[in-house]
DSSP file (Angstrom, degrees, kcal/mol; ACC not computed):
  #  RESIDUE AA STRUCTURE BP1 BP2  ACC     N-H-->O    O-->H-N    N-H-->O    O-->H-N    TCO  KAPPA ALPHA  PHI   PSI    X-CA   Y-CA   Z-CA
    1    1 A X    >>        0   0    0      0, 0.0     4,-1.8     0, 0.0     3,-0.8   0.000 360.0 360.0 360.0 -36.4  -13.1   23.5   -4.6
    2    2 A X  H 3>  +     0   0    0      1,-0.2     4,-3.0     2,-0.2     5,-0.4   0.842 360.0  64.8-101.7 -20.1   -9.7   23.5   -6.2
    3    3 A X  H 3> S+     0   0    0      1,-0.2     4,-1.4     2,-0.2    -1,-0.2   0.879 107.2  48.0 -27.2 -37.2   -8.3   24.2   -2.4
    4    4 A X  H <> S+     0   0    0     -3,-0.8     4,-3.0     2,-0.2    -2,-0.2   0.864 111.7  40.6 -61.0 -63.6   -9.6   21.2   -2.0
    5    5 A X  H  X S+     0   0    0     -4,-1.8     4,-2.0     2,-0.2    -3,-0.2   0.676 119.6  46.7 -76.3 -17.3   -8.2   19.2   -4.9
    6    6 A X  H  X S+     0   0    0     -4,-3.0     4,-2.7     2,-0.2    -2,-0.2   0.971 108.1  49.1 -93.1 -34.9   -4.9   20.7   -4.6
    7    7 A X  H  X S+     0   0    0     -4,-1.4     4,-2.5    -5,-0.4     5,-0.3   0.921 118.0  56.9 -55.6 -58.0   -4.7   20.3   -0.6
    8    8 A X  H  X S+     0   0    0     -4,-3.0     4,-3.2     1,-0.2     5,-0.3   0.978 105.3  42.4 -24.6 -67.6   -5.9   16.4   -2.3
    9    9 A X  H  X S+     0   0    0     -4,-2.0     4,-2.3     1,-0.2    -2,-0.2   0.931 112.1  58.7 -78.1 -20.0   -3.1   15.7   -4.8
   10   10 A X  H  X S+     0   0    0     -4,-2.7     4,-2.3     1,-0.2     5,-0.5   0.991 112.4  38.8 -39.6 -68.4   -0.3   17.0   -2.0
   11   11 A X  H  X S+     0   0    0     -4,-2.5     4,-0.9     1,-0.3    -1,-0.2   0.816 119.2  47.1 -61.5  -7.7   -1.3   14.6    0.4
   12   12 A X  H  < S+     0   0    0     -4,-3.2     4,-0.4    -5,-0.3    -1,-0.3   0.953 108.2  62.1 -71.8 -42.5   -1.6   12.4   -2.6
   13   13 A X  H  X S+     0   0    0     -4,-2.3     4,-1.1    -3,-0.5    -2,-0.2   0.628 109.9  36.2 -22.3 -63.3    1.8   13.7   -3.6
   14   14 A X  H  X S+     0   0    0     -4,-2.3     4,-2.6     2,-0.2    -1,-0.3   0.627 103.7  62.8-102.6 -12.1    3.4   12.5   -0.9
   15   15 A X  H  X S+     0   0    0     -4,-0.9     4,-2.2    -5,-0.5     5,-0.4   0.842 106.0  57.2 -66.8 -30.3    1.7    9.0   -0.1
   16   16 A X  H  > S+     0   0    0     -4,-0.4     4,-3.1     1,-0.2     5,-0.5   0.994 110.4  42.1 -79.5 -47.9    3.2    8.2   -3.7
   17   17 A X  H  < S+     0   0    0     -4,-1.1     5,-0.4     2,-0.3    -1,-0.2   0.836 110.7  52.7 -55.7 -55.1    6.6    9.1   -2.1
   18   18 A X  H  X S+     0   0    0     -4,-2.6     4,-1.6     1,-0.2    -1,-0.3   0.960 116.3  41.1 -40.9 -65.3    5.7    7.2    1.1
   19   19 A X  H  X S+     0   0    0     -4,-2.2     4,-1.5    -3,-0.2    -2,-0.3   0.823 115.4  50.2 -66.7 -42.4    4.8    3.7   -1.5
   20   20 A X  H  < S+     0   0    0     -4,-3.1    -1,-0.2    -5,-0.4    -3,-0.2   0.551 107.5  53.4-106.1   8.0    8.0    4.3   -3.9
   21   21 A X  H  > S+     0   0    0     -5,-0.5     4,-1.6     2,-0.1    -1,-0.2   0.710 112.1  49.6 -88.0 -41.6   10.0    4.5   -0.6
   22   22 A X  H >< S+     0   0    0     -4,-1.6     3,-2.6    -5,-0.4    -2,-0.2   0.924 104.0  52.5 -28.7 -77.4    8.3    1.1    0.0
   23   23 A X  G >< S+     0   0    0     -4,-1.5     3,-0.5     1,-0.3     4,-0.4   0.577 108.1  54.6 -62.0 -27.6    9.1   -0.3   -2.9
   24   24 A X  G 34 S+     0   0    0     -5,-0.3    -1,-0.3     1,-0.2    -2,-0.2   0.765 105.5  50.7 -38.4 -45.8   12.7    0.6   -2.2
   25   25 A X  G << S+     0   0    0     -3,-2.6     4,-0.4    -4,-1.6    -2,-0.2   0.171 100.7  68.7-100.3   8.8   12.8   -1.0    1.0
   26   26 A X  S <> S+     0   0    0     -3,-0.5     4,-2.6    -5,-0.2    -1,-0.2   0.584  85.0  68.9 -95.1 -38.2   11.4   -4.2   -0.7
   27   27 A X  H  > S+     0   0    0     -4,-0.4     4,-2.2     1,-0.2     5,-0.3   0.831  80.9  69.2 -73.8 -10.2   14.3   -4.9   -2.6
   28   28 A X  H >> S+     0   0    0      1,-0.2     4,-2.2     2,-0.2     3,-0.8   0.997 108.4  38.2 -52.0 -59.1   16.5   -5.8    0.2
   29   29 A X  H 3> S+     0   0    0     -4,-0.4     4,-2.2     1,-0.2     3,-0.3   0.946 115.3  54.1 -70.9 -19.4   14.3   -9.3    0.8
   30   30 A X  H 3< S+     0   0    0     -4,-2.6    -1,-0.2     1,-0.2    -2,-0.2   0.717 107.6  45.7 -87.5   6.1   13.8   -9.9   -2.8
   31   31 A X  H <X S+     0   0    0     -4,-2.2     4,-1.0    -3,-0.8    -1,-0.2   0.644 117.2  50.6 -81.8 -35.6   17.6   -9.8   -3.5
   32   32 A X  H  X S+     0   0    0     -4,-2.2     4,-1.1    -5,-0.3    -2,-0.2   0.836 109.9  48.6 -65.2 -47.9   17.8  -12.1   -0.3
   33   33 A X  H  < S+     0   0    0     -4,-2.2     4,-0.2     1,-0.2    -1,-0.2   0.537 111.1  46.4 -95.7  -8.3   15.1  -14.5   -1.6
   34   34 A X  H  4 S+     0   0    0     -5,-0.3    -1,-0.2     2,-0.1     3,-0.2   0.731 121.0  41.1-111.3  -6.3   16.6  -15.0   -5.2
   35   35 A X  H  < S+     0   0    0     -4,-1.0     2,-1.2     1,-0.1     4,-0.2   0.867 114.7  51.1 -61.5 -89.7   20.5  -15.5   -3.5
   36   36 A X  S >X S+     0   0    0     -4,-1.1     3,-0.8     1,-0.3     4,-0.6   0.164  78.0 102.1 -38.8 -10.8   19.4  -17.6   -0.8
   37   37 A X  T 34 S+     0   0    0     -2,-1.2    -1,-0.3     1,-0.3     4,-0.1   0.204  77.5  61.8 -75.0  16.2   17.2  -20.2   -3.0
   38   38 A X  T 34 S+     0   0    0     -3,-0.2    -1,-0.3     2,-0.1     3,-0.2   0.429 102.2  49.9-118.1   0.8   20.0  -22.8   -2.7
   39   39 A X  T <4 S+     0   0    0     -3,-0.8    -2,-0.2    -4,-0.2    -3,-0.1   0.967 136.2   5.3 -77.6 -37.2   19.7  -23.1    1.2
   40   40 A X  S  X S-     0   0    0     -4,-0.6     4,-0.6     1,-0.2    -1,-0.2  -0.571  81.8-161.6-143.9  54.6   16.1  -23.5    1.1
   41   41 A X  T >4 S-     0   0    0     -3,-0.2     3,-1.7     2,-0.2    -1,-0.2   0.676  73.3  -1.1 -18.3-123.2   14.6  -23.9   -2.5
   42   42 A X  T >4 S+     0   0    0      1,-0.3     3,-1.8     2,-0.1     4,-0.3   0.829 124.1  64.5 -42.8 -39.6   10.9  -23.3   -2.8
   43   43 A X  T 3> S+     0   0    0      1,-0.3     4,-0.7     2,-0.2    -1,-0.3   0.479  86.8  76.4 -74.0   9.5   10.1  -22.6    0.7
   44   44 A X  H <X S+     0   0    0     -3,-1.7     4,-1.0    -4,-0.6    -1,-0.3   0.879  87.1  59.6 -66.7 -52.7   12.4  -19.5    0.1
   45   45 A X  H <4 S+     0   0    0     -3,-1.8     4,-0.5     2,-0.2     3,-0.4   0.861  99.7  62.2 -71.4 -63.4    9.3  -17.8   -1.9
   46   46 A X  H >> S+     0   0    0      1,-0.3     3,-2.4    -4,-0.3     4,-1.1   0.783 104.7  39.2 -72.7 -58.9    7.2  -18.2    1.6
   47   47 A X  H >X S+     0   0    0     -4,-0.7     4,-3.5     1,-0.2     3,-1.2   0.894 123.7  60.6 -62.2 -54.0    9.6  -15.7    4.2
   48   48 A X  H 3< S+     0   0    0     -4,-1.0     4,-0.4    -3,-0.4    -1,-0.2   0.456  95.1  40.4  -0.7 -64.0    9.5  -13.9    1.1
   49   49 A X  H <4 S+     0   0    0     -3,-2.4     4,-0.4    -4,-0.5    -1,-0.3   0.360 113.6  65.5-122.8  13.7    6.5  -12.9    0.0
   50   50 A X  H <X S+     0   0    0     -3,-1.2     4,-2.7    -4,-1.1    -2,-0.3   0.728 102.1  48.3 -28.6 -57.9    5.8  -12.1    4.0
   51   51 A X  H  X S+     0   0    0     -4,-3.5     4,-1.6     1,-0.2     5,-0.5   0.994 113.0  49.9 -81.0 -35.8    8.3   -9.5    4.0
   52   52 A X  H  > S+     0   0    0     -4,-0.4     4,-1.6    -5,-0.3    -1,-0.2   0.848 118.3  36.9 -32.5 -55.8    6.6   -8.1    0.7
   53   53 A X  H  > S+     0   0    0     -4,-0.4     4,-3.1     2,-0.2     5,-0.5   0.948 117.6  49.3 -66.4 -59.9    3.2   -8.2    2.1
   54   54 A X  H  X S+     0   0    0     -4,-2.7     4,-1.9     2,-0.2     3,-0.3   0.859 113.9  47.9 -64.2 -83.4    4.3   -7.1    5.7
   55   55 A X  H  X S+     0   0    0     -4,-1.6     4,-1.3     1,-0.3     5,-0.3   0.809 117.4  43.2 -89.7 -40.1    6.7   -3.8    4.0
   56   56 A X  H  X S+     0   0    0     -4,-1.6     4,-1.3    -5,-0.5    -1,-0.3   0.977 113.4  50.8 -90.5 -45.0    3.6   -2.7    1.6
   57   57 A X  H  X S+     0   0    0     -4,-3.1     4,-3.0    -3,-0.3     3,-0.3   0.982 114.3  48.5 -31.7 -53.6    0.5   -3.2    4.8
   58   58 A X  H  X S+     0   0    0     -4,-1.9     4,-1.7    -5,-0.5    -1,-0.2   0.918 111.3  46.6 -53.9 -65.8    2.9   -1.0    6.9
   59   59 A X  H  X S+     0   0    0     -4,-1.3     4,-0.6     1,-0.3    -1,-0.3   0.453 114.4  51.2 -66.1 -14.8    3.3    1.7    4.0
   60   60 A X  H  X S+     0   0    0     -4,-1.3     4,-4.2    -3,-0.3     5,-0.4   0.798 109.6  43.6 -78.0 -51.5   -0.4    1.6    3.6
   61   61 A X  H  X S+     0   0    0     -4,-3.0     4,-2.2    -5,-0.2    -2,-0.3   0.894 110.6  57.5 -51.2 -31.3   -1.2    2.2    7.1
   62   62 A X  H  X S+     0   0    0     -4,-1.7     4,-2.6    -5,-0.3     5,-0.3   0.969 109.9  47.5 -65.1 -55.7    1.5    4.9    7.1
   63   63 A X  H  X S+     0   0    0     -4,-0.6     4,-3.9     1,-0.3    -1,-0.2   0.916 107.8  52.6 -26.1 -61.2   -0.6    6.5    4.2
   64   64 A X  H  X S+     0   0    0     -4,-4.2     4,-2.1     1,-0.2    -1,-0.3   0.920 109.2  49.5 -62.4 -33.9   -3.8    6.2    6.0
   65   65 A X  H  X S+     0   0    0     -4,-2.2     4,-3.3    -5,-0.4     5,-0.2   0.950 108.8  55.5 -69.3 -42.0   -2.1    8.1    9.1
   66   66 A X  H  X S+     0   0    0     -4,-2.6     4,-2.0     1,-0.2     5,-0.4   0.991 114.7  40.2 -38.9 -68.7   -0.8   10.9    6.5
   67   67 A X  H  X S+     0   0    0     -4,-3.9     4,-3.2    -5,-0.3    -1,-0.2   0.871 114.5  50.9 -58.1 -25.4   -4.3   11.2    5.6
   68   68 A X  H >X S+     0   0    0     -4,-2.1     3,-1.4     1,-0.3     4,-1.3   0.973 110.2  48.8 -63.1 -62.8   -5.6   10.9    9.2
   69   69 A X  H 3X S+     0   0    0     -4,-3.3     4,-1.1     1,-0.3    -1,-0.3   0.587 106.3  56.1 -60.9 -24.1   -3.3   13.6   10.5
   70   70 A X  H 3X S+     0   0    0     -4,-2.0     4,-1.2    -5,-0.2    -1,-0.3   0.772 111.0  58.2 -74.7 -29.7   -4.4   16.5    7.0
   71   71 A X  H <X>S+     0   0    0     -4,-3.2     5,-3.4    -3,-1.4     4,-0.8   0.993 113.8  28.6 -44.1 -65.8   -7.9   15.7    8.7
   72   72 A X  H  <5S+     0   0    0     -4,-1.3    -1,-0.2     1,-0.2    -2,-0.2   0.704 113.9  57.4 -52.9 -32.7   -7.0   16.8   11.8
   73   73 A X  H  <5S+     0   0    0     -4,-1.1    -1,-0.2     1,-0.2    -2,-0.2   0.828 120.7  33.7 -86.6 -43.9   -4.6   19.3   11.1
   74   74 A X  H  <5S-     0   0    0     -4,-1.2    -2,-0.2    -5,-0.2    -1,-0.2   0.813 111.2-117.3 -90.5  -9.1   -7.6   21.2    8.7
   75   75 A X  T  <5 +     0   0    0     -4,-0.8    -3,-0.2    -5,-0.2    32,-0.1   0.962  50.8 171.6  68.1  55.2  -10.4   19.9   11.3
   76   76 A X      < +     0   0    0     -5,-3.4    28,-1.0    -6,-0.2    31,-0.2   0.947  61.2  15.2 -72.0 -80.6  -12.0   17.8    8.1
   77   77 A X  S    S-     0   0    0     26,-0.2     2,-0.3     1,-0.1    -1,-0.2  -0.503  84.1 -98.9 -94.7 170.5  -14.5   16.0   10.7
   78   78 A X        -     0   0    0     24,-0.3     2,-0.5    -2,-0.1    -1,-0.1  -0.508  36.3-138.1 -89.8 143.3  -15.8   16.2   13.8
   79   79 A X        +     0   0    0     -2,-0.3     3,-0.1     1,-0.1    -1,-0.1  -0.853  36.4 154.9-116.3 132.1  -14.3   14.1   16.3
   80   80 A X  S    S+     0   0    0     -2,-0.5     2,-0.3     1,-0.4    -1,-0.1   0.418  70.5  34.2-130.9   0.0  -16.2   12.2   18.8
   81   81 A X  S >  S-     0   0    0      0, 0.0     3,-3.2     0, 0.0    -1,-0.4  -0.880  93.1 -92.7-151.0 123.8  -13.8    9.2   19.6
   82   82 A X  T 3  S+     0   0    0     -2,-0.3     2,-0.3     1,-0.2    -2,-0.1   0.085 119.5  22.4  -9.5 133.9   -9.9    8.9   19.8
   83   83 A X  T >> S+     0   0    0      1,-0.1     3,-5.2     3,-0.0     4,-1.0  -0.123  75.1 127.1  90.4 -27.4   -9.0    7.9   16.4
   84   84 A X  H <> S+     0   0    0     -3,-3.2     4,-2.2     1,-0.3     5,-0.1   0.643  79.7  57.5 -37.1 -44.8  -12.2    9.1   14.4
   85   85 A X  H 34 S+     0   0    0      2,-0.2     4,-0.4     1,-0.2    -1,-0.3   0.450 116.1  43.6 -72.0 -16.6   -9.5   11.1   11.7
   86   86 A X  H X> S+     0   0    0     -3,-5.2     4,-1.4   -18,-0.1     3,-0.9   0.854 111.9  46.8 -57.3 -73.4   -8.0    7.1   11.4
   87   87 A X  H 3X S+     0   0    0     -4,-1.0     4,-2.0     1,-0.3    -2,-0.2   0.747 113.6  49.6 -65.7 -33.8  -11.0    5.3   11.1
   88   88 A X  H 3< S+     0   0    0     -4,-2.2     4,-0.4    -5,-0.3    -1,-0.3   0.953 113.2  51.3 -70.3 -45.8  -12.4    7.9    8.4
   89   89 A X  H X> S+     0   0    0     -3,-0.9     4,-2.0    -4,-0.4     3,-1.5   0.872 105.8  47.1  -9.2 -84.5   -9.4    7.5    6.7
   90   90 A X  H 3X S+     0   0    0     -4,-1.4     4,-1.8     1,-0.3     6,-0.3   0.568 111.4  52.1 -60.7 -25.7   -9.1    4.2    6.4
   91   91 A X  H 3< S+     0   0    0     -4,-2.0     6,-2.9    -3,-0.2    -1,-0.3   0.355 119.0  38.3 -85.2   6.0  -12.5    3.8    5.2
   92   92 A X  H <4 S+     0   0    0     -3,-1.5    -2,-0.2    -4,-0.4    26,-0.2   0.544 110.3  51.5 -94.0 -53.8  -11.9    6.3    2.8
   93   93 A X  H  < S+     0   0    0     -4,-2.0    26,-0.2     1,-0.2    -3,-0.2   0.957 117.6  54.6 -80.7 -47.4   -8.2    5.3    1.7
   94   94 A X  S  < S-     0   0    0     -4,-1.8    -1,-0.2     1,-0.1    -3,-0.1   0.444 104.2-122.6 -48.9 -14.4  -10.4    1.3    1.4
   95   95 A X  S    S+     0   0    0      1,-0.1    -1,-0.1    -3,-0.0    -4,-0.1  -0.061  79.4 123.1  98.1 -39.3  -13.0    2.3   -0.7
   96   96 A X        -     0   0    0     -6,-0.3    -4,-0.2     1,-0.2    -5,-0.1   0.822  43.9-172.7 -41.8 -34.6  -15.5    0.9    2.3
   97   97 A X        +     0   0    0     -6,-2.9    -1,-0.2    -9,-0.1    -5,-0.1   0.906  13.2 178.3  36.9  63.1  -17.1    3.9    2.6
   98   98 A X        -     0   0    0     -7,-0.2    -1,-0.1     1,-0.1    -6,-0.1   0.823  23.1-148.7 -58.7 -38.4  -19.4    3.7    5.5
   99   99 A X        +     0   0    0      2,-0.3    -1,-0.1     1,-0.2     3,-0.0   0.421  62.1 112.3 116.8 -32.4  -20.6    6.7    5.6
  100  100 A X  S    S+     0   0    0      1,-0.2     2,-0.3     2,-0.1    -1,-0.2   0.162  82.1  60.1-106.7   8.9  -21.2    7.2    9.8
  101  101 A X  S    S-     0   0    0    -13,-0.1    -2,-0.3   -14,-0.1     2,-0.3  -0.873  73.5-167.6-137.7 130.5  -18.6    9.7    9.7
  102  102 A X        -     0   0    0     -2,-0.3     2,-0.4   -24,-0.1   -24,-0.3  -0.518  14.3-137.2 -82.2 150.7  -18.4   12.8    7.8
  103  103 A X        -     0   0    0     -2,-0.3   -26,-0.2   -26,-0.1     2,-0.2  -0.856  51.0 -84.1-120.1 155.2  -15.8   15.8    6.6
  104  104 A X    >>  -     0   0    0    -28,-1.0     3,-1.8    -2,-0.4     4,-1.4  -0.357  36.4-116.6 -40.0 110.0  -16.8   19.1    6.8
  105  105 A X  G >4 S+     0   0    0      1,-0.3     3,-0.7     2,-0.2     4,-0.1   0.796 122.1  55.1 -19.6 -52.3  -18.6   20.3    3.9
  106  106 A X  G 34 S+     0   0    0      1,-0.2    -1,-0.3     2,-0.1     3,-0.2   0.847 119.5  37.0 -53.2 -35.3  -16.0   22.7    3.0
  107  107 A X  G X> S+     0   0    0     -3,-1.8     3,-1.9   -31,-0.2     4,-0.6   0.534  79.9 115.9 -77.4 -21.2  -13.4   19.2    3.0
  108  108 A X  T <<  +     0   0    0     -4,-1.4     4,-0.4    -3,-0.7    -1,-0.2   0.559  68.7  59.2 -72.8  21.9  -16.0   16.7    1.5
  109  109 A X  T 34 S+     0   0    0     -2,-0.4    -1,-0.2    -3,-0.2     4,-0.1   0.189  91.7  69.9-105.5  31.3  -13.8   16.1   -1.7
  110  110 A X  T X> S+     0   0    0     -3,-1.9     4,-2.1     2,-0.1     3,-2.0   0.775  85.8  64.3-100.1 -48.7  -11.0   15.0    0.4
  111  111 A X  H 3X S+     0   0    0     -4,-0.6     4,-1.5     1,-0.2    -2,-0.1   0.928 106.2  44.5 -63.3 -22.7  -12.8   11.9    1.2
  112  112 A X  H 3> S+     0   0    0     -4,-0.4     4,-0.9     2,-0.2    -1,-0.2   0.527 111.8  52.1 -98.5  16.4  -12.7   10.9   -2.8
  113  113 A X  H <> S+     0   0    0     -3,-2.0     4,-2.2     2,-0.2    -2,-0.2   0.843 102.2  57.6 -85.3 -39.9   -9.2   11.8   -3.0
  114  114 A X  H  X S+     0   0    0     -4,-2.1     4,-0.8     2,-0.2    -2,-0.2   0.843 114.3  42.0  -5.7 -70.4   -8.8    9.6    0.0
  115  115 A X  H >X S+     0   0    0     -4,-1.5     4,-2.2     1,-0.2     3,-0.6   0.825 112.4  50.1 -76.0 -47.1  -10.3    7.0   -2.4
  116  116 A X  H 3X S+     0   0    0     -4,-0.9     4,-1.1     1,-0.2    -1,-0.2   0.789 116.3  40.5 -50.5 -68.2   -8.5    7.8   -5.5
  117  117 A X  H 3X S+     0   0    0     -4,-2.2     4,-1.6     2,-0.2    -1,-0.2   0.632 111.0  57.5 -67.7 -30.8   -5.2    7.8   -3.9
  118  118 A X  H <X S+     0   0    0     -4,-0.8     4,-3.2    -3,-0.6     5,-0.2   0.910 110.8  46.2 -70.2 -65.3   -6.1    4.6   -1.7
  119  119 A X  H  X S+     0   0    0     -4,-2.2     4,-1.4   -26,-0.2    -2,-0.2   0.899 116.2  47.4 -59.5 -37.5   -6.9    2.5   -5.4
  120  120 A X  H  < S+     0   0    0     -4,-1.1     4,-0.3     2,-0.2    -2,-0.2   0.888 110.9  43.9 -53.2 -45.8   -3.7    3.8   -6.9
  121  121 A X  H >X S+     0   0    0     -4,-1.6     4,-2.5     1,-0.2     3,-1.7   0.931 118.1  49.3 -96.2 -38.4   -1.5    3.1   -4.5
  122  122 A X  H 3X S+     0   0    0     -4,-3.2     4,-1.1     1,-0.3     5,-0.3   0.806 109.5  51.2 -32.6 -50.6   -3.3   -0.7   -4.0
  123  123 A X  H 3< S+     0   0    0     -4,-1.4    -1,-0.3     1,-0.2    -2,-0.2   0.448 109.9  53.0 -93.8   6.5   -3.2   -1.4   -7.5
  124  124 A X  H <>>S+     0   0    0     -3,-1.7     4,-4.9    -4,-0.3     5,-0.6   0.580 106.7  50.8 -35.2 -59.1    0.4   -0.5   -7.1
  125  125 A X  H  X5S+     0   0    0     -4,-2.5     4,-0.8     1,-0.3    -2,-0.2   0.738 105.1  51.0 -82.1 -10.2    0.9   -2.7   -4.5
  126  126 A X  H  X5S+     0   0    0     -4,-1.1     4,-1.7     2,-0.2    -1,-0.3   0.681 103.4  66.7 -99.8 -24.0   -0.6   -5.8   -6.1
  127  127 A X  H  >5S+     0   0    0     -5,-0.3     4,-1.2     2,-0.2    -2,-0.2   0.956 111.1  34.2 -35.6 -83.1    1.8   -4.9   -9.3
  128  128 A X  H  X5S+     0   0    0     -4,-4.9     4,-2.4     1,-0.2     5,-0.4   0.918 112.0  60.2 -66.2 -33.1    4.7   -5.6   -7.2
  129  129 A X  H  X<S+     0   0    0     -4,-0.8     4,-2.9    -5,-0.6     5,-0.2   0.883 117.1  32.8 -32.2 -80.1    3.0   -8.4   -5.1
  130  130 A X  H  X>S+     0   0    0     -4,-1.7     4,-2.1     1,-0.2     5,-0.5   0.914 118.9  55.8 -50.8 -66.1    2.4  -10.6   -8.4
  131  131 A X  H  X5S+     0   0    0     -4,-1.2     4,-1.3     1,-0.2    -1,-0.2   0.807 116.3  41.1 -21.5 -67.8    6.2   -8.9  -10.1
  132  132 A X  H  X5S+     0   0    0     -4,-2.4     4,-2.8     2,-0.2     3,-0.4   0.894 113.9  51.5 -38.6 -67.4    7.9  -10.4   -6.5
  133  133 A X  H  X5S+     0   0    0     -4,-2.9     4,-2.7    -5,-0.4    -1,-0.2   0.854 116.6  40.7 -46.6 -52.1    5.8  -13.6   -6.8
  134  134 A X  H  <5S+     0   0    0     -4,-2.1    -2,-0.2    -5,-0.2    -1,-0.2   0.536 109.4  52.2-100.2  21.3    7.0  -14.1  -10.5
  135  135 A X  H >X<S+     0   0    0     -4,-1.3     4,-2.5    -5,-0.5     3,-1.1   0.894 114.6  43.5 -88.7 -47.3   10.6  -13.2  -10.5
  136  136 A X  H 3X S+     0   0    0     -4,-2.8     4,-2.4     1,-0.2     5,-0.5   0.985 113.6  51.8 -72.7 -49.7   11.4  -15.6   -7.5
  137  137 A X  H 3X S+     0   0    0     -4,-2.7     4,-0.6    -5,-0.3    -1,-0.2   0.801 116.2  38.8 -69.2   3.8    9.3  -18.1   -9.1
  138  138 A X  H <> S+     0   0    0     -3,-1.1     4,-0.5     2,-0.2     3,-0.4   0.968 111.5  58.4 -84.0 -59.0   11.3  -17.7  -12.4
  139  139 A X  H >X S+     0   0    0     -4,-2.5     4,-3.4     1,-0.3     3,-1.6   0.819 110.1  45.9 -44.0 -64.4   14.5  -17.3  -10.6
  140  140 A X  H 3<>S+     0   0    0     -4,-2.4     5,-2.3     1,-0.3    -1,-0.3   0.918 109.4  49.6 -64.3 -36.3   13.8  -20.9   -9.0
  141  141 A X  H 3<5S+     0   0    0     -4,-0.6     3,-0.4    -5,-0.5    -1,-0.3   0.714 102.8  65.5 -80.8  -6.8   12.8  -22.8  -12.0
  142  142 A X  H <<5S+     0   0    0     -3,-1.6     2,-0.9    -4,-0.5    -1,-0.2   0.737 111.7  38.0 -62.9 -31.5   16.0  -21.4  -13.7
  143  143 A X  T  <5S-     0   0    0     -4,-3.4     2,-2.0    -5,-0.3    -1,-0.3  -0.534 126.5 -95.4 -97.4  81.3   17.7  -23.3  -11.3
  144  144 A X  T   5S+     0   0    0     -2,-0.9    -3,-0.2    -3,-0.4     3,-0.2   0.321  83.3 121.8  31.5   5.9   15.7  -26.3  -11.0
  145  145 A X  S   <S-     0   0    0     -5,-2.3    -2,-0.1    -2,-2.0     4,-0.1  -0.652  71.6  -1.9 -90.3 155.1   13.6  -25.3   -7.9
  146  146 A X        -     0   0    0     -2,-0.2     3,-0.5     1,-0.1    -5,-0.3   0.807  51.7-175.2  24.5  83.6    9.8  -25.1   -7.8
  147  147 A X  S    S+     0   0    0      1,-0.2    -1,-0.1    -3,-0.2    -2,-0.1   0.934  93.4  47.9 -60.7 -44.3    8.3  -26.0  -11.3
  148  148 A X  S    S+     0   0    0      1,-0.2     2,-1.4     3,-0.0    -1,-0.2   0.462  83.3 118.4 -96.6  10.6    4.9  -25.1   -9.7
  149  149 A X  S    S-     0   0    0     -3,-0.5     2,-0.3   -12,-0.2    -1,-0.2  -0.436  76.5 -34.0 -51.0  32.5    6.0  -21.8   -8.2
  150  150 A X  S    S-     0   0    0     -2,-1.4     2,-0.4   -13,-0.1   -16,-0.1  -0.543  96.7 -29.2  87.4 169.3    4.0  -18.9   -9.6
  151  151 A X        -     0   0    0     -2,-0.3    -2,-0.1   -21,-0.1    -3,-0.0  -0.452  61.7-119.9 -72.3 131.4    2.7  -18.2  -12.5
  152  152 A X        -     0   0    0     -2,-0.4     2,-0.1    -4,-0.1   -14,-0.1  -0.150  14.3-148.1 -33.7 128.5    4.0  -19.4  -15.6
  153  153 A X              0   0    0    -19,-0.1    -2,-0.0     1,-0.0     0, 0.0  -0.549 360.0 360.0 -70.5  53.8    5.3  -17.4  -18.5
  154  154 A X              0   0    0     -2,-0.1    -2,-0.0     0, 0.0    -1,-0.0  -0.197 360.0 360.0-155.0 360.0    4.9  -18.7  -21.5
């Protein structure tokens, strides 16, 4: 069991690494989208909170492939179709938890480290979503752009 858990919080270890490289690579458009708001006021928010979205989906899927590849690499399940060491993943890393694939006894507390790590790094990633969403919309209503832009502070 604590093979298990520690073999867990590595790959966990390094997914956090993966997401606060993310979040690195994040600042570039949101430094772009609070300069750029007097070429294109509001609609500045929209390309914006794209690249946000688009930079943390990639760095999740890159997560799920981390995990996919410690499946494979320890032979966590049995593979019966290209990809199965994805798909378990990802239903793992999602919470969905189908179920129609299995790890290895010896493995099965990797699939709720899977989950563990999957909710962290999510509820991470909807932090910065909403942060992104209200700095640019503060940013614009300090300058007079988009009163209705995000949520209000008060």
């Amino acid at each position: 069991m604590l093979g298990q858990l520690l073999v867990g919080l590595a790959v966990s270890l390094v997914n956090i690494a993966v997401h606060a490289a993310a979040m690195q690579a994040m600042q570039a458009p949101r430094r772009w989208a609070l300069t750029a708001h007097r070429r294109a006021p509001a609609w500045i928010l929209v390309p914006a909170m794209i690249a946000t979205v688009a930079v943390l989906m990639l760095a999740h899927l890159a997560e799920i492939g981390i995990w996919a590849l410690v499946y494979d690499v320890l032979g966590v399940i049995e593979w019966r179709a290209p990809g199965d060491g994805f798909y378990f993943a990802f239903v793992n890393y999602t919470t969905l938890g189908y179920g129609d694939v299995v790890p290895a006894p010896r493995w099965r507390l990797l699939g709720p480290m899977t989950t563990l790590n999957g909710i962290l790094l999510a509820g991470w990633s909807t932090a910065v979503i909403f942060d992104t969403l209200i700095a640019i919309g503060r940013h614009l209503r300090e300058h007079g752009e988009g009163r209705d832009v995000g949520p209000h502070q008060h």
